[in-house]
C-alpha positions as CSV (number, residue, x, y, z in Angstrom):
1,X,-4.4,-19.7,-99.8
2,X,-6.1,-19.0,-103.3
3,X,-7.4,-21.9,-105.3
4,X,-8.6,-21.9,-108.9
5,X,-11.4,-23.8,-109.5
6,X,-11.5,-24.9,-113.3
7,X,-15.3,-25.1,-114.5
8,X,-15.6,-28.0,-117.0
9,X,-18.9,-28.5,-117.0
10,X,-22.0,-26.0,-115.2
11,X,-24.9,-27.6,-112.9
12,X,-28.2,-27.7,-114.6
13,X,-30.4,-24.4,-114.6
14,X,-32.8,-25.5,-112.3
15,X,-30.4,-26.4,-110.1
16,X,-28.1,-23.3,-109.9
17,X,-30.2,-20.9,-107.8
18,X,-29.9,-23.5,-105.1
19,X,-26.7,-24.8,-105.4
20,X,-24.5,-22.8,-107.6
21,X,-21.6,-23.7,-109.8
22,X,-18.7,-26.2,-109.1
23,X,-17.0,-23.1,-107.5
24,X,-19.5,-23.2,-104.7
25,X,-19.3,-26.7,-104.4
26,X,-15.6,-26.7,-103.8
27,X,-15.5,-23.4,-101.5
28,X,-18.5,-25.3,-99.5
29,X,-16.2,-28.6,-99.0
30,X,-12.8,-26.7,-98.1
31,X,-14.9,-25.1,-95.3
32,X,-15.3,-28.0,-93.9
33,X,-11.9,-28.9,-93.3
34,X,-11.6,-25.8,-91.0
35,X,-9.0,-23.6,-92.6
36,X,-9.3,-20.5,-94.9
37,X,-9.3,-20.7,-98.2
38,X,-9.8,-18.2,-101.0
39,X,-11.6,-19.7,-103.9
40,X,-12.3,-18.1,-107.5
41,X,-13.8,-20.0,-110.6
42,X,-12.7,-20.0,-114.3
43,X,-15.6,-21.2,-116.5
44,X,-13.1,-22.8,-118.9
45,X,-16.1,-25.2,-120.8
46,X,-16.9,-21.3,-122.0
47,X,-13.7,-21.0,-122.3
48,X,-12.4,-18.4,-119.7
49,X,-9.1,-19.6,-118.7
50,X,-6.6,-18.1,-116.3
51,X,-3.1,-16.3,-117.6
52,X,-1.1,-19.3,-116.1
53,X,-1.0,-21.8,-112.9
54,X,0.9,-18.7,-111.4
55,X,-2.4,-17.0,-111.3
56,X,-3.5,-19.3,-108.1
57,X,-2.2,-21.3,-105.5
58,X,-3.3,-24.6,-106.3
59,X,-5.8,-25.5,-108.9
60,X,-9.4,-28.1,-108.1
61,X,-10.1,-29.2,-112.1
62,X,-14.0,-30.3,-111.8
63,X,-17.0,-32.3,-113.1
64,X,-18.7,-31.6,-116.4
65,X,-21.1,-34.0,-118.9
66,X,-18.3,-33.7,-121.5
67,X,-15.7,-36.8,-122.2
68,X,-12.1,-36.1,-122.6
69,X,-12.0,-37.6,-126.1
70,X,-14.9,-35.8,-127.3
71,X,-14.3,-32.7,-129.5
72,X,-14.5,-29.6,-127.8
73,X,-12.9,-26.1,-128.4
74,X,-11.5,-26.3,-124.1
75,X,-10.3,-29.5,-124.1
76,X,-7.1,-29.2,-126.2
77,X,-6.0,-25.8,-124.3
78,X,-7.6,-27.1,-120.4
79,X,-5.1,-30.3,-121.3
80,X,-2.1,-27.2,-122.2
81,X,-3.1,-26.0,-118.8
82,X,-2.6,-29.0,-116.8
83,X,0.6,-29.8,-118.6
84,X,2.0,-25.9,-117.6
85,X,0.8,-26.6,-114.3
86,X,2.6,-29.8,-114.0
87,X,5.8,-28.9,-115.8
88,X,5.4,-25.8,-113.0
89,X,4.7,-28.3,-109.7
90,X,1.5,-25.9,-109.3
91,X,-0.5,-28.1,-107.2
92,X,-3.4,-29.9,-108.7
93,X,-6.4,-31.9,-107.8
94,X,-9.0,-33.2,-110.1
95,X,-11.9,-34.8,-109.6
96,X,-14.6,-37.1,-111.9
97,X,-14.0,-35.4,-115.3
98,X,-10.8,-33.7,-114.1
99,X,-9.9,-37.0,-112.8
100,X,-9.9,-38.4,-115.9
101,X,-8.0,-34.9,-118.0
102,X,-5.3,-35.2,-115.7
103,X,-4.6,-38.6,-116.5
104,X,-5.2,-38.2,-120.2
105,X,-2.9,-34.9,-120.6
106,X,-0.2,-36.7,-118.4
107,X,0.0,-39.9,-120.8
108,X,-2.9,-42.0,-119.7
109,X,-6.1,-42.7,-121.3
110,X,-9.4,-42.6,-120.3
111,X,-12.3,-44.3,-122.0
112,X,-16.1,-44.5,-122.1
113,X,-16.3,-47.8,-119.7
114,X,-18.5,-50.9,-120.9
115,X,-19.4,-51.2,-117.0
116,X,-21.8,-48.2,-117.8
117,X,-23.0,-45.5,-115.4
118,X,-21.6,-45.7,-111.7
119,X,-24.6,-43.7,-109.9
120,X,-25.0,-42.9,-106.4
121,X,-22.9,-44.0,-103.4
122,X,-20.1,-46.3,-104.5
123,X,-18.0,-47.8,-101.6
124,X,-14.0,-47.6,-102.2
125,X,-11.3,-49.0,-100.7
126,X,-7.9,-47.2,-99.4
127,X,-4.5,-49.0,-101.1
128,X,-2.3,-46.8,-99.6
129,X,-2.4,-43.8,-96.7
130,X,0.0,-41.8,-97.1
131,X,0.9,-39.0,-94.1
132,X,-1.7,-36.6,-95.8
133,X,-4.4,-39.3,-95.5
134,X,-3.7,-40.1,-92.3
135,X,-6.5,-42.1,-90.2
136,X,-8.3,-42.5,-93.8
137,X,-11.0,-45.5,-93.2
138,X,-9.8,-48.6,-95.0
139,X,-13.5,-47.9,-96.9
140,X,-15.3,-45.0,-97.9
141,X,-18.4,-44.2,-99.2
142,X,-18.9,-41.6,-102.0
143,X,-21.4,-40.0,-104.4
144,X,-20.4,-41.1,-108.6
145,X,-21.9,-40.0,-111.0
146,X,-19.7,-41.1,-114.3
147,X,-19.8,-43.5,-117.4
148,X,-16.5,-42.8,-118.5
149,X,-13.2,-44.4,-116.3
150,X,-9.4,-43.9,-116.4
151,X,-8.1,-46.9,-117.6
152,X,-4.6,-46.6,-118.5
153,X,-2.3,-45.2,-115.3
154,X,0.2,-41.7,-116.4
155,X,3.9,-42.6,-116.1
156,X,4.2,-41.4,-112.3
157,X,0.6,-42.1,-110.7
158,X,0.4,-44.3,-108.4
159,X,-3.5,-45.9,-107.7
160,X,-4.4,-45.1,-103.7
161,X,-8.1,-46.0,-103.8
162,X,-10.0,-48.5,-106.0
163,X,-13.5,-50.5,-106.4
164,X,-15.1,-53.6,-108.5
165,X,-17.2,-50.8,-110.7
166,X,-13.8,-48.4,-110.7
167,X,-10.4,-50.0,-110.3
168,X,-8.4,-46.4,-111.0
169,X,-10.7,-44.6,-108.3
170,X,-7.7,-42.1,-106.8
171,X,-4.5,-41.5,-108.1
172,X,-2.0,-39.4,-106.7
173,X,1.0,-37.9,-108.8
174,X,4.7,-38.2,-107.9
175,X,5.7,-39.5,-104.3
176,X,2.6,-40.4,-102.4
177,X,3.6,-38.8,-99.5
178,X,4.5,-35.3,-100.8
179,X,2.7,-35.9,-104.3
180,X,2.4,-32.8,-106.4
181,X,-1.3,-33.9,-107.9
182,X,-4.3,-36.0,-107.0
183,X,-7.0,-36.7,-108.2
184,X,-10.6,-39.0,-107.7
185,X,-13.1,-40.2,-109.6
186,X,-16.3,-39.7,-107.6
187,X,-17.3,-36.4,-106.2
188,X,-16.4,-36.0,-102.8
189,X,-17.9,-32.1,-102.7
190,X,-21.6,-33.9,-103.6
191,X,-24.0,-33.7,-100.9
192,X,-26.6,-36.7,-100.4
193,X,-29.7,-34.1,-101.0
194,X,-27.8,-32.8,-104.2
195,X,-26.9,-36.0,-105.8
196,X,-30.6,-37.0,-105.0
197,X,-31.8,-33.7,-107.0
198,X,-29.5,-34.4,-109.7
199,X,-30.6,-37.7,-110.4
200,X,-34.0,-37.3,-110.2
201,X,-33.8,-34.3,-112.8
202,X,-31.8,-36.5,-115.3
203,X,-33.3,-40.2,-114.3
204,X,-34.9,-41.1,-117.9
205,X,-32.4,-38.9,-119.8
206,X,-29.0,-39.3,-119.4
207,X,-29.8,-41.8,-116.2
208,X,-31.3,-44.8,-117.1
209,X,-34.2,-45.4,-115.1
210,X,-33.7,-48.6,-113.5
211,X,-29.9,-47.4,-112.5
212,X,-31.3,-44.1,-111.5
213,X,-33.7,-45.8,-108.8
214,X,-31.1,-48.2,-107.6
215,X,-29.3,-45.1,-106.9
216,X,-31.6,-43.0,-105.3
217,X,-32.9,-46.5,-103.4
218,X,-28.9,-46.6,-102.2
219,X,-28.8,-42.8,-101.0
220,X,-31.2,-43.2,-98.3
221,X,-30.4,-47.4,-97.4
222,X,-28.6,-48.0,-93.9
223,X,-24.3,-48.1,-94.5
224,X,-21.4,-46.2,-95.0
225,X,-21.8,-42.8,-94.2
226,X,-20.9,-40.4,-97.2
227,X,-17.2,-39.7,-96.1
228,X,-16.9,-36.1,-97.7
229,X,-15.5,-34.5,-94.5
230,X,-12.4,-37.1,-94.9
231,X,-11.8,-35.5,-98.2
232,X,-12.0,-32.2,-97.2
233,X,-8.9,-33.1,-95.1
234,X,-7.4,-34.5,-97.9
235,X,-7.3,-32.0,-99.8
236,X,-6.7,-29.1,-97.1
237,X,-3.2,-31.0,-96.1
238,X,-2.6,-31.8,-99.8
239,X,-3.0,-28.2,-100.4
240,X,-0.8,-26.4,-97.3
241,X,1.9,-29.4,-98.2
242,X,2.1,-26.8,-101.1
243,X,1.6,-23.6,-98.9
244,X,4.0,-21.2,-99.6
């Protein structure tokens, strides 16, 4: 199956020689859910974008630094693409900044949250399992690394995960049980030793320090295992619900 990986945002330089680009990221969690998958990227923050949704199977819209209401030359035509693909049924997921596109080019709204940044492992609970999610832990623990939040719901989501920092968490599109988008605010393809790297490279920039330390404090505490390999499932049934 091919997926397109929509690159809104690229990892910092010295980062890349390790860990690559969100691509990578992606490929490297799909892997983990044991079934093939053919992944190609589209650096679309450079704006390289693909003919249509026909061009892959499903589409994984990532991460980047950028908000959706900022002004930026791929935002107005990566929002065109997500409405093509939706108007098509191309299967969709998006996650942290993708998360919150989808919802803003479907008819929601997503905001800079006065909460502030949500940084390291964040602990979410399940509202609903639907067949694709099945045996899902009631609670799951997740890297985040975002200040901005979908606030308002698109005509047609319904919420499936939530939290006290993030109450829209995970959203899926359509009928939850054969829904034809989803999408989740942390970042389920982060490892533990790359959201450490991360934060310590941007603690005192774009981290605040004190948040950055409780974070990198939390990574390494006893509880909730990061739950990654659960949503490699997710998506790998979300995806061959699609299969054609």
């Amino acid at each position: 199956m091919r997926i397109g990986v929509l690159i809104a945002g690229l990892t910092a330089e010295k980062l890349t020689p390790e860990w690559g680009q969100y691509d990578r990221f992606f490929a490297t969690l799909l892997e983990r859910s044991g079934e093939p998958f053919s992944v190609r990227g589209w650096r679309v923050v450079e704006g390289e974008f693909p003919e249509g949704p026909e061009a892959a199977d499903g589409w994984i819209i990532s991460g980047s630094k950028h908000g959706v209401y900022e002004d930026h030359a791929f935002i107005p035509p990566l929002k065109a693409f997500i409405r093509d693909a939706a108007a098509a049924r191309a299967p969709m997921i998006g996650v942290c900044f993708g998360h919150q596109i989808m919802a803003e080019a479907l008819g929601g709204r997503a905001v800079k949250s006065d909460k502030g940044w949500g940084l390291g492992l964040h602990e979410y609970e399940s509202l609903a399992r639907p067949g694709w999610m099945a045996e899902t832990p009631e609670r799951l623990s997740l890297p985040a690394v975002h200040q901005d939040q979908v606030v308002e719901l698109p005509p047609g989501a319904t919420r499936l995960a939530t939290s006290p920092f993030c109450e829209n968490a995970m959203l899926a599109y359509g009928d939850p049980e054969r829904p034809w988008a989803i999408s989740i605010q942390p970042h389920p393809e982060f490892t533990a030793p790359f959201a450490r790297e991360l934060i310590a490279l941007r603690r005192g920039d774009a981290f605040p320090e004190d948040v950055a330390d409780r974070a990198l404090a939390g990574l390494d505490a006893p509880g909730p295992a990061h739950d990654g390999a659960w949503a490699a499932r997710w998506f790998r049934d979300f995806l061959f619900m699609h299969k054609k």
